[in-house]
Structures are given as C-alpha cells and as structure tokens.
SERO-4910 file (N, C-alpha, C, O; in steps of 0.05 Angstrom, whole numbers):
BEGIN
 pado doro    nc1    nc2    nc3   cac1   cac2   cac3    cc1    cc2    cc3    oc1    oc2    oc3
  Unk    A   2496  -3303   -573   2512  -3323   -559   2496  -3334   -536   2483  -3321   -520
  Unk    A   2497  -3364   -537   2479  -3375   -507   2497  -3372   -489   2522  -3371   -493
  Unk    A   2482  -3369   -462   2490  -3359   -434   2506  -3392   -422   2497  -3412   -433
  Unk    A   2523  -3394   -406   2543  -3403   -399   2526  -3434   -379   2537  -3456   -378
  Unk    A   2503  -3429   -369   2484  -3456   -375   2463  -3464   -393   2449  -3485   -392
  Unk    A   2463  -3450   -405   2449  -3464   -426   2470  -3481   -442   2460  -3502   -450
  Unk    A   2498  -3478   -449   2509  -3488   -466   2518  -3515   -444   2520  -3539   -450
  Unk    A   2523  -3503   -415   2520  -3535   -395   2495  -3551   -396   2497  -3571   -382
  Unk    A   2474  -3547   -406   2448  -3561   -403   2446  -3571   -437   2431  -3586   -448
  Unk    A   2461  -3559   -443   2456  -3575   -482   2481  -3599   -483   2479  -3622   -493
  Unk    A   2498  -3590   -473   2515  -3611   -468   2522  -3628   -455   2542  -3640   -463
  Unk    A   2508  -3638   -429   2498  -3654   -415   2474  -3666   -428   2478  -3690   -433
  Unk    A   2440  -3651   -437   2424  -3661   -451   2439  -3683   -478   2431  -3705   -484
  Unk    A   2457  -3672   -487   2471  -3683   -514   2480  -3703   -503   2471  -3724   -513
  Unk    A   2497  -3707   -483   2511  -3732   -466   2499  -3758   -464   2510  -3780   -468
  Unk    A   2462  -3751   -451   2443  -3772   -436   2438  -3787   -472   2437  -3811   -479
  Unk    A   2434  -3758   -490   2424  -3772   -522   2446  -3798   -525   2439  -3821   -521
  Unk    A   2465  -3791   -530   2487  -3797   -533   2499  -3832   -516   2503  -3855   -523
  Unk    A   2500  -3819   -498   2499  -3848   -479   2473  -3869   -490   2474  -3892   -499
  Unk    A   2446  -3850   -483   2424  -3881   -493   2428  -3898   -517   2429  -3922   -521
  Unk    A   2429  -3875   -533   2439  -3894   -568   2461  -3916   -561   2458  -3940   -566
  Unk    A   2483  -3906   -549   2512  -3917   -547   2499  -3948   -537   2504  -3969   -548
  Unk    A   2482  -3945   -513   2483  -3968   -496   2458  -3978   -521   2466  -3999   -530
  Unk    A   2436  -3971   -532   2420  -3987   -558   2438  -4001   -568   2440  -4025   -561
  Unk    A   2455  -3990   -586   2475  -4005   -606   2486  -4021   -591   2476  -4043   -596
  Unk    A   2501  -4023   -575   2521  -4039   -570   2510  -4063   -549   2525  -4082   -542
  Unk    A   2489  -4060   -541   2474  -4077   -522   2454  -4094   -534   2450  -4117   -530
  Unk    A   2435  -4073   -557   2412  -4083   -567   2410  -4089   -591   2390  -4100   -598
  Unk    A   2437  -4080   -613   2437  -4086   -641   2437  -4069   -649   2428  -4050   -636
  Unk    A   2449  -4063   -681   2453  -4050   -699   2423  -4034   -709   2402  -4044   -715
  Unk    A   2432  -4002   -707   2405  -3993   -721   2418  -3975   -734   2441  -3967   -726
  Unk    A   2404  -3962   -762   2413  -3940   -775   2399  -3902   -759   2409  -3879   -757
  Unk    A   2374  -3912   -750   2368  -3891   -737   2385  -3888   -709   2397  -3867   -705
  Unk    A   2386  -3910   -691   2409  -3900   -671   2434  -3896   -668   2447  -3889   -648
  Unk    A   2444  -3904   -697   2471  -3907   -719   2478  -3870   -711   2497  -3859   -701
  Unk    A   2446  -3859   -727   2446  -3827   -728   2443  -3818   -713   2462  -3803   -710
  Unk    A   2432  -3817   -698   2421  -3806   -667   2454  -3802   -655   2466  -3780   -655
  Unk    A   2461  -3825   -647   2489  -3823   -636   2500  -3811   -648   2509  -3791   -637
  Unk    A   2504  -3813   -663   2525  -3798   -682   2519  -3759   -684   2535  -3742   -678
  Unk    A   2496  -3756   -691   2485  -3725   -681   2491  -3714   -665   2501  -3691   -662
  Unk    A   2482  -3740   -644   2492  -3734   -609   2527  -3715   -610   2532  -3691   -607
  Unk    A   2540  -3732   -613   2572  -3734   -606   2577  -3707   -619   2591  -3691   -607
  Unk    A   2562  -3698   -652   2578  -3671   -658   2564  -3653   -644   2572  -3630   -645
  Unk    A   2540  -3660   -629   2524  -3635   -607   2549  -3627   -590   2563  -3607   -590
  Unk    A   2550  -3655   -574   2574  -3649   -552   2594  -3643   -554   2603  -3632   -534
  Unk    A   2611  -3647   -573   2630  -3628   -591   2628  -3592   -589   2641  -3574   -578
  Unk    A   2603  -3594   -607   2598  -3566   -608   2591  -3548   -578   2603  -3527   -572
  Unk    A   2576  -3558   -566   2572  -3546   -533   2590  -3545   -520   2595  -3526   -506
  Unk    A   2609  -3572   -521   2631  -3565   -503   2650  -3553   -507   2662  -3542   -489
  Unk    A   2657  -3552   -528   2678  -3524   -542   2667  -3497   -532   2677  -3480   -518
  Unk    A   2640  -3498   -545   2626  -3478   -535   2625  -3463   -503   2624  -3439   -498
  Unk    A   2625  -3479   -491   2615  -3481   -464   2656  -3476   -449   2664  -3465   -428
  Unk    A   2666  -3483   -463   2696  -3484   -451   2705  -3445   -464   2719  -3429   -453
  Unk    A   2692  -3443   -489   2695  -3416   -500   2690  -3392   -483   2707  -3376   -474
  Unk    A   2657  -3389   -477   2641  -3385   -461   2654  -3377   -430   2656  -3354   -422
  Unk    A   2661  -3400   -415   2666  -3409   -389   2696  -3396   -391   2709  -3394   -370
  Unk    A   2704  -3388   -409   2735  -3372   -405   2751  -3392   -401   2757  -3395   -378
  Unk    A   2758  -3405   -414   2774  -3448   -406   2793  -3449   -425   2812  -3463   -420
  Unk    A   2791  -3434   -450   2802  -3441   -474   2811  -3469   -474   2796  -3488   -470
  Unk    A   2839  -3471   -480   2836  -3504   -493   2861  -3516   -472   2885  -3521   -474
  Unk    A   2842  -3515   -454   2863  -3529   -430   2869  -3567   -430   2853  -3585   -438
  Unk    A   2892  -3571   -421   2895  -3602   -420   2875  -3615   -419   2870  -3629   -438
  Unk    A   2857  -3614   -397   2836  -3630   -395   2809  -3622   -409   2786  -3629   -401
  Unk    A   2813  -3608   -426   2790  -3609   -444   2796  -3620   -472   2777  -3629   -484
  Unk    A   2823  -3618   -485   2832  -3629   -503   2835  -3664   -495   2828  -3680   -512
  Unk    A   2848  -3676   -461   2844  -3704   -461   2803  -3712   -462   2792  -3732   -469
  Unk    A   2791  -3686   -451   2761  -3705   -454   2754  -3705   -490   2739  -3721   -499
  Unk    A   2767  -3684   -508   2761  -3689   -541   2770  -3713   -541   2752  -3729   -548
  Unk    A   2786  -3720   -538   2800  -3750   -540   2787  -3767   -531   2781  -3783   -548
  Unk    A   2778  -3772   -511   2762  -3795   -497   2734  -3793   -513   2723  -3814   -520
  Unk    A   2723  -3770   -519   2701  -3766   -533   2703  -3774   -562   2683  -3780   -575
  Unk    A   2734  -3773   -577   2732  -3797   -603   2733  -3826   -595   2730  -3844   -612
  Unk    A   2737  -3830   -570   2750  -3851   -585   2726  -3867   -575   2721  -3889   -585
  Unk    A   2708  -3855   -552   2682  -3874   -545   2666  -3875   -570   2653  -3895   -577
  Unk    A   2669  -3842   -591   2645  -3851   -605   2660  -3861   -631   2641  -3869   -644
  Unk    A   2675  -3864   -641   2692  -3890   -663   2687  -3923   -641   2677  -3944   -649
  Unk    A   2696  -3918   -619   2698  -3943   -623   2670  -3957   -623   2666  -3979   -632
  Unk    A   2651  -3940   -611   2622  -3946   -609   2603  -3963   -635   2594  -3985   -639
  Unk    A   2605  -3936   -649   2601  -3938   -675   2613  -3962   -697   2602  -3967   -719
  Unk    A   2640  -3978   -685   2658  -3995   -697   2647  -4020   -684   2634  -4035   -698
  Unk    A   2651  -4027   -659   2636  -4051   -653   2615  -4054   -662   2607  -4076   -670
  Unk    A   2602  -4033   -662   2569  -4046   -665   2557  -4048   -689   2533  -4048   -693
  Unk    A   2581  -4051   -707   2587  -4050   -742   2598  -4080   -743   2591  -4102   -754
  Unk    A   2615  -4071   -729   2643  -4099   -738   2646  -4120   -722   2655  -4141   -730
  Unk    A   2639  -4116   -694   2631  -4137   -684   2616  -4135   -660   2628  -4130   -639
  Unk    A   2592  -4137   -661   2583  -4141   -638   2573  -4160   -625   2549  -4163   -617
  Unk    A   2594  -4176   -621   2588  -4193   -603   2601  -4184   -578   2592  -4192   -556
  Unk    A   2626  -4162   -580   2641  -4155   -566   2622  -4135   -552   2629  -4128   -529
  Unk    A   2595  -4122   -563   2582  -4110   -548   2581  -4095   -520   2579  -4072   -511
  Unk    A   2584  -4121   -509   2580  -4108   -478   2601  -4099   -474   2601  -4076   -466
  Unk    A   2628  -4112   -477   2647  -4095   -470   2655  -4071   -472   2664  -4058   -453
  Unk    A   2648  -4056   -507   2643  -4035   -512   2635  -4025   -495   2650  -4014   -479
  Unk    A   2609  -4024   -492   2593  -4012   -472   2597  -4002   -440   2586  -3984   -428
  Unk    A   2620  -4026   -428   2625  -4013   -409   2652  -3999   -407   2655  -3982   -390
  Unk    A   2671  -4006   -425   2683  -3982   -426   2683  -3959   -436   2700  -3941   -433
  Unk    A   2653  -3959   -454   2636  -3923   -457   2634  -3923   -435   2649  -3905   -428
  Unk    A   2624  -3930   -420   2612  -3921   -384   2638  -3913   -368   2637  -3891   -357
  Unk    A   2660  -3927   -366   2685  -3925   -360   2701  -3898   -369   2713  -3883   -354
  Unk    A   2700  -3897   -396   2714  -3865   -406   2692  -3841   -407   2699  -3818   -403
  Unk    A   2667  -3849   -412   2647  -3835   -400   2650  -3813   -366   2646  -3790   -359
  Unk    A   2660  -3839   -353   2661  -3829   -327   2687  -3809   -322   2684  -3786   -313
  Unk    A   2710  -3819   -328   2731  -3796   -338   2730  -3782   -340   2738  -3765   -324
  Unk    A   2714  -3778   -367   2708  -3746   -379   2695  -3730   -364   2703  -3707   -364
  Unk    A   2673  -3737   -349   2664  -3720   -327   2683  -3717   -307   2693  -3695   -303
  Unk    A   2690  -3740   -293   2719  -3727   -274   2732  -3707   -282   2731  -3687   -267
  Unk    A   2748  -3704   -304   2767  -3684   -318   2747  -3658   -322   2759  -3637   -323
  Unk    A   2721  -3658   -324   2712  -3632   -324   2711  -3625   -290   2712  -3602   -283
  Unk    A   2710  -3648   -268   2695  -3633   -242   2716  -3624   -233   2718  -3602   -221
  Unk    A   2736  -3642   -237   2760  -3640   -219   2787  -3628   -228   2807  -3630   -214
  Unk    A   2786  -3616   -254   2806  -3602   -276   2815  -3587   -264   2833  -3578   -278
  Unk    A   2815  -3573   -237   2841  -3562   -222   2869  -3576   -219   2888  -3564   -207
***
C-alpha cells in the first residue's frame, strides 16, 4: 500500500497531467494523443483520490463524492467540446479552471 503522500503527490501530479491536456484540447485543437493523455489522466485521479481518501481515513464523505462529480463532469464535458464543438473551446476551458478550483476548495476546506 502507498504511504498517505505519495498517493497526495500522484494525485495532484495526475491533476497538472490532466489540466495541461484539458487546456491543449480545448484551447489548441483536437488531438488523439491528448484525447489519451487526458483521459489516462482523469482515471489516475480517480484512482489516487479514492485511494488517498481510503488511506487518509475519509471514506466517502459528501465532499469527496461532490469532487467525483465535478471530476465527471469536467472530464465529459472536456472531452465533448473538443469533439463536438470547439469553437465553444474557451469556454470549456474556463469552466474546467472554475470546477477545477472547487474541487480543491472541497478537499482544503471539507470541514
């Protein structure tokens, strides 16, 4: 079993992956490699942060089940603009940055 930062440093590492692809696609155009990348990314951070909530003794508290949520729906909708339309691009993008920012709130401040 990894130790209780390492699974915070894979899952943050997974986040920055995750974010760069997000802002590629949706800023810079459709790619199949950053298609994957992102996509890799999101089941990393999946897996770490479950992990990391397992780990951290958290089980499956409100605010880790609302950041799963925020964490589909940045990477569907991510993945969907920058399929189906991206011209809408930027917008995408900043409301990844927007629920992005959330999801970290809800982990700092989850008291």
């Amino acid at each position: 079993m990894l130790s209780l930062q390492l699974y915070k440093l894979l899952h943050i590492a997974s986040i920055f992956v995750f974010l760069t692809g997000a802002s590629i696609l949706l800023v810079g155009g459709r790619s199949k490699l950053w298609s994957a990348i992102t996509g890799a990314a999101s089941l990393l951070i999946v897996i770490f942060g479950f992990g990391l909530a397992h780990v951290g003794g958290f089980g499956m508290q409100p605010w880790i089940m609302a950041k799963f949520v925020i964490w589909l729906v940045v990477t569907g909708m991510g993945h969907m603009v920058a399929k189906r339309c991206p011209q809408k691009g930027m917008l995408a993008y900043v409301l990844t940055m927007i629920l992005s920012i959330a999801a970290a709130a809800l982990a700092i401040y989850h008291q």
